[in-house]
C-alpha positions as semicolon CSV with decimal commas, in nm:
position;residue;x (nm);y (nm);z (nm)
1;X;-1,052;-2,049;-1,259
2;X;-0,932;-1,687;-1,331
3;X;-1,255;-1,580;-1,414
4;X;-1,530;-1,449;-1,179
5;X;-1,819;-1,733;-1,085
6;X;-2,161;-1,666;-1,299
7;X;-2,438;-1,812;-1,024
8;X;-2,763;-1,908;-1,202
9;X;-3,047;-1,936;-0,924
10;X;-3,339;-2,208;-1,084
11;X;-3,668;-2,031;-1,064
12;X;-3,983;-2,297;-1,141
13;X;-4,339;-2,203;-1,035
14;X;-4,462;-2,543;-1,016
15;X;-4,346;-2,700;-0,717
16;X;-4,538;-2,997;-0,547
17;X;-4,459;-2,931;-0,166
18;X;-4,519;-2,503;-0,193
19;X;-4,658;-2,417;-0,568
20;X;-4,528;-2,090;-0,646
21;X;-4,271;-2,069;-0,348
22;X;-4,041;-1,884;-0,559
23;X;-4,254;-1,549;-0,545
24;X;-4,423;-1,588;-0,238
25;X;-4,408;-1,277;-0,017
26;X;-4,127;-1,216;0,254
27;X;-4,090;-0,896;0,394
28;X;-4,238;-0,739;0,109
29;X;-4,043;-0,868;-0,152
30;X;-4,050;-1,194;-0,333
31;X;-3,821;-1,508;-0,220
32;X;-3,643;-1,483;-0,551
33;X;-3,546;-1,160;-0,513
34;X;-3,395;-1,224;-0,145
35;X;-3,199;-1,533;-0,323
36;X;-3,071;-1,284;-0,585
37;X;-2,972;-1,025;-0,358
38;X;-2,786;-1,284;-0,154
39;X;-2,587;-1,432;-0,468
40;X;-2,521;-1,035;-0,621
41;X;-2,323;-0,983;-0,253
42;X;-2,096;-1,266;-0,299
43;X;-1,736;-1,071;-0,368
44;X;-1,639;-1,423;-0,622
45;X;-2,002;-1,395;-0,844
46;X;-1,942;-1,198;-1,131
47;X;-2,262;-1,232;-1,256
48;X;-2,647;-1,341;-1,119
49;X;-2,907;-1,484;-1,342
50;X;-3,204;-1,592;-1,280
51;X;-3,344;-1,927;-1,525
52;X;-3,710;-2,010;-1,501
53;X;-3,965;-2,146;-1,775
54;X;-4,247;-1,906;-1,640
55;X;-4,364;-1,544;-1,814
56;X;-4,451;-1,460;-1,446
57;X;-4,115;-1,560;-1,243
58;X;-3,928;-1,374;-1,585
59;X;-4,168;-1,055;-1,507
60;X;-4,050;-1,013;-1,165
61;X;-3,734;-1,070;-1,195
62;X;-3,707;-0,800;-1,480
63;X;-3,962;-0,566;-1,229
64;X;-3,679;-0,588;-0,926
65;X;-3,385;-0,488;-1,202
66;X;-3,234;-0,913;-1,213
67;X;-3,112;-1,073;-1,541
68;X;-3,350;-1,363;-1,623
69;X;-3,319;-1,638;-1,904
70;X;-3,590;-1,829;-2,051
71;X;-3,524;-2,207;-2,049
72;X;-3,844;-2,312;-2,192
73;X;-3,749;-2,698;-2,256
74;X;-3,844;-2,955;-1,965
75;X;-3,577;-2,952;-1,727
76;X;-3,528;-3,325;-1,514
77;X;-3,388;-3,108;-1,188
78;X;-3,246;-2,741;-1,158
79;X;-2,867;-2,832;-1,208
80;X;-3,001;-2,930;-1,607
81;X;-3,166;-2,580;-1,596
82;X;-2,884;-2,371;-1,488
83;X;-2,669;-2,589;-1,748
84;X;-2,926;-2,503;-2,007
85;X;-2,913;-2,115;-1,903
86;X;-2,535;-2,130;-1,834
87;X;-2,466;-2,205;-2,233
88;X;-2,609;-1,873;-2,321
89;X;-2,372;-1,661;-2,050
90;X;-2,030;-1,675;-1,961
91;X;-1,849;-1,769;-1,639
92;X;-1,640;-2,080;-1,511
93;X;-1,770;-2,241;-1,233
94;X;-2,107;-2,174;-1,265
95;X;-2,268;-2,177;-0,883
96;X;-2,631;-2,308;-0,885
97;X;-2,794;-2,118;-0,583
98;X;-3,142;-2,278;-0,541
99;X;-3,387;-2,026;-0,530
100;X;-3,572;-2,129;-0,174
101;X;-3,221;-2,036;0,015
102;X;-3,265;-1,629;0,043
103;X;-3,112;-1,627;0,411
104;X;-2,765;-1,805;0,288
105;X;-2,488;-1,573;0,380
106;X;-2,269;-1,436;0,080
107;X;-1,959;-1,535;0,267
108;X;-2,116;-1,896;0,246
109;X;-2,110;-1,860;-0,116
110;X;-1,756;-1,724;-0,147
111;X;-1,639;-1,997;0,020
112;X;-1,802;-2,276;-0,180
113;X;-1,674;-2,114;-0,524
114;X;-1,324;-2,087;-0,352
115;X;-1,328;-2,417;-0,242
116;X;-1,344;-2,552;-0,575
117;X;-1,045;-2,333;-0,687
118;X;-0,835;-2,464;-0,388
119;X;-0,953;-2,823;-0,471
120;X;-0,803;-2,923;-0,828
121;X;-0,951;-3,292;-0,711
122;X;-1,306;-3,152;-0,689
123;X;-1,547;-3,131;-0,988
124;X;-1,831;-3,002;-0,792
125;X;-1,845;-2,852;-0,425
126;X;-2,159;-2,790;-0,195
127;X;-2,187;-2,626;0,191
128;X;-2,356;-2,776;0,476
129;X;-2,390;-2,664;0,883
130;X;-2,354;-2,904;1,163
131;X;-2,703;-2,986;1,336
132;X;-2,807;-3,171;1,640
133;X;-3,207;-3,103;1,638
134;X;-3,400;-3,430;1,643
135;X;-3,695;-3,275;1,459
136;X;-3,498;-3,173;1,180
137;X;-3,308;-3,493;1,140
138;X;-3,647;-3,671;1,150
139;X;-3,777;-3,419;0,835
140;X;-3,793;-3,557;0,511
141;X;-3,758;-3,161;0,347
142;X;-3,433;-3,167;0,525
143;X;-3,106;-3,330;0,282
144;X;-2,833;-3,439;0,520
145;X;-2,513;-3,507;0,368
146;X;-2,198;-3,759;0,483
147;X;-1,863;-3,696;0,434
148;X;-1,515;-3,895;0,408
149;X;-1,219;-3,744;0,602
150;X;-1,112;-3,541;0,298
151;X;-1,443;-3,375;0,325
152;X;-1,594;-3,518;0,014
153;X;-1,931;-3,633;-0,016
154;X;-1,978;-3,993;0,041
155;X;-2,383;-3,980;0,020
156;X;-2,677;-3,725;0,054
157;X;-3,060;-3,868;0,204
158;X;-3,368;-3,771;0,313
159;X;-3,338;-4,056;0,578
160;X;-3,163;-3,981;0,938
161;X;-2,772;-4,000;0,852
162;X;-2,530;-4,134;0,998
163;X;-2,726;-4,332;1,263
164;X;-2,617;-4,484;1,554
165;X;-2,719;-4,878;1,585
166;X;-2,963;-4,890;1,858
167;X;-3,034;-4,530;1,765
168;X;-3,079;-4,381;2,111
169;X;-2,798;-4,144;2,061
170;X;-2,870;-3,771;2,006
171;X;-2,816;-3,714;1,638
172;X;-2,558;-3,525;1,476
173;X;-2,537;-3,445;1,132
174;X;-2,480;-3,229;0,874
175;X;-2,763;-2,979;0,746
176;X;-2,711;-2,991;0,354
177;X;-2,772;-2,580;0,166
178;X;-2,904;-2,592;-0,159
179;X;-2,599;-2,464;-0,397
180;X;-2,362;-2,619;-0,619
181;X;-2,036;-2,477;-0,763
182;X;-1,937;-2,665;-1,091
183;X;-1,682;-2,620;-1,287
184;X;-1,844;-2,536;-1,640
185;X;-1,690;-2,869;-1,806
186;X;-1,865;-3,058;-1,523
187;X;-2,171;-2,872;-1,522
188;X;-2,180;-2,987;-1,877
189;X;-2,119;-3,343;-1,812
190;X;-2,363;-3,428;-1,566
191;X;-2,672;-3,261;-1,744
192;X;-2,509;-3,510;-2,018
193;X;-2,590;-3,768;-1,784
194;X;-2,968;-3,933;-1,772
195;X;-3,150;-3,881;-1,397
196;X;-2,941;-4,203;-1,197
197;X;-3,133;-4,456;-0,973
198;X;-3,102;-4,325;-0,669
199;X;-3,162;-3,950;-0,795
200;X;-3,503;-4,059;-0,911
201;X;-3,566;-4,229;-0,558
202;X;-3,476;-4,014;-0,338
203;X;-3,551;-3,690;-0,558
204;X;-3,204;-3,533;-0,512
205;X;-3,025;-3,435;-0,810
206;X;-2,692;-3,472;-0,671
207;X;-2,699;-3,783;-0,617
208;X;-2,680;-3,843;-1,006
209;X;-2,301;-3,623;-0,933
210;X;-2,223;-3,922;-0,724
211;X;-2,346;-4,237;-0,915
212;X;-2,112;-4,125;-1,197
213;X;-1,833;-4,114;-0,964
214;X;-1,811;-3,681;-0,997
215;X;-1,670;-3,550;-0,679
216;X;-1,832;-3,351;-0,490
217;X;-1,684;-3,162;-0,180
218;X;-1,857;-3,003;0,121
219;X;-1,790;-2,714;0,259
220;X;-1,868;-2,713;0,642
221;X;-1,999;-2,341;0,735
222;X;-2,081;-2,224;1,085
223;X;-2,421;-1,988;0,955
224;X;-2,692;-2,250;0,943
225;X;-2,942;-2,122;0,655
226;X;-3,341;-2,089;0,664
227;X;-3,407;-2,293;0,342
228;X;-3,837;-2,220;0,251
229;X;-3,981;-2,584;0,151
230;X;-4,333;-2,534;0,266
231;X;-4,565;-2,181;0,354
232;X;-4,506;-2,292;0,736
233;X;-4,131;-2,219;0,676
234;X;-4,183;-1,838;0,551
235;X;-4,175;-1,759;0,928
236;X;-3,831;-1,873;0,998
237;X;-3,673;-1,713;0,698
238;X;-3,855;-1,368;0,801
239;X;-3,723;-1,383;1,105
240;X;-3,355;-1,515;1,006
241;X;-3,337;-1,199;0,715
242;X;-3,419;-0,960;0,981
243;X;-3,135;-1,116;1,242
244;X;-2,865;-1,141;0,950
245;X;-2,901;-0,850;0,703
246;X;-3,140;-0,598;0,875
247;X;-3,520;-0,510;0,813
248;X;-3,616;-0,585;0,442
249;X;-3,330;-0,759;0,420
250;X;-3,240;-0,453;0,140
251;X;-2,895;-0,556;0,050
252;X;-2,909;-0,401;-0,323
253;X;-2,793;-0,675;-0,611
254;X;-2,553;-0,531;-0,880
């Protein structure tokens, strides 16, 4: 993987838990934007795109000075959109950065693309923090993810995982961020796949990686990440911008 990583962030307006997340308001500028910014820090992205199917997401990402790409067609989950977009630009692995993470840390990102140069095994690999909060193990918005003790993924859920039998013990777990580095040929193979079983029940398109025996590694960061799932999380990721990158969060894409 000589070349630098092209990261394609998904951009829909339609979304059933937050419509229109992707250009709601934080500290003045629009989420998307903040995702951008994040993925145009990353010292392994040579390139940021953004690929929606809306005039209005396309607008502002052309207002702020981003790339944007038009992927018009219906789209079963974002990784088939940034496949769709990815065929138009070049770049091997292509990192899908989901557009409600703009606190992730850059470094977070390097790490994931360079994890899946180190890892000839891998066709995929993700990032995740350690968490022991009750609440958010008990929140369906939150994706935890279990590993084997090669640090591959073994399963992602909604549900509280692992659990402990009786479960009276404090839960640990680990916090699943939404980005994927695929290599290209991969990328290409699983939007060649139909949406699997338990993709469709549990609405996570990774799982559909899985099912089809892809592996997928997880890259275990110590910066947990404000993902924005409904308006009430806006707060958070004000608050987390300001902590990590300053006020406005102004880190200036390329």
């Amino acid at each position: 993987m000589a070349e630098a990583a092209l990261c394609v962030i998904p951009a829909r307006l339609g979304s059933s838990r937050f419509p229109r997340k992707v250009l709601a308001d934080i500290e003045g500028r629009p989420l998307v934007r903040h995702t951008y910014d994040r993925a145009a820090s990353a010292t392994l992205v040579g390139s940021v795109a953004v690929a929606t199917d809306s005039p209005e997401v396309e607008l502002a990402v052309r207002a702020f000075g981003g790339e944007v790409v038009r992927v018009d067609a219906p789209c079963a989950a974002g990784s088939d959109r940034v496949a769709a977009a990815a065929r138009e630009l070049g770049g091997d692995p292509v990192v899908n950065l989901q557009a409600d993470q703009p606190c992730i840390d850059p470094r977070d990102i390097d790490r994931v693309v360079r994890a899946l140069g180190e890892r000839p095994d891998l066709d995929i690999s993700t990032l995740a923090f350690g968490c022991d909060d009750p609440a958010e193990y008990e929140r369906r918005d939150v994706v935890k993810v279990v590993t084997d003790a090669g640090g591959r993924a073994l399963y992602f859920s909604r549900a509280g995982v692992p659990s402990s039998r009786d479960g009276s013990a404090r839960p640990w777990f680990l916090h699943h961020v939404g980005i994927y580095c695929f290599r290209r040929a991969a990328l290409e193979r699983f939007a060649a796949l139909p949406p699997s079983a338990l993709e469709t029940r549990e609405s996570l398109e990774q799982l559909r990686a899985l099912e089809n025996g892809m592996a997928v590694g997880v890259v275990v960061t110590e910066h947990r990440s404000a993902g924005v799932d409904r308006p009430a999380d806006i707060e958070e990721a004000a608050a987390m911008l300001r902590r990590r990158f300053g006020t406005g969060a102004g880190a200036e894409h390329r």
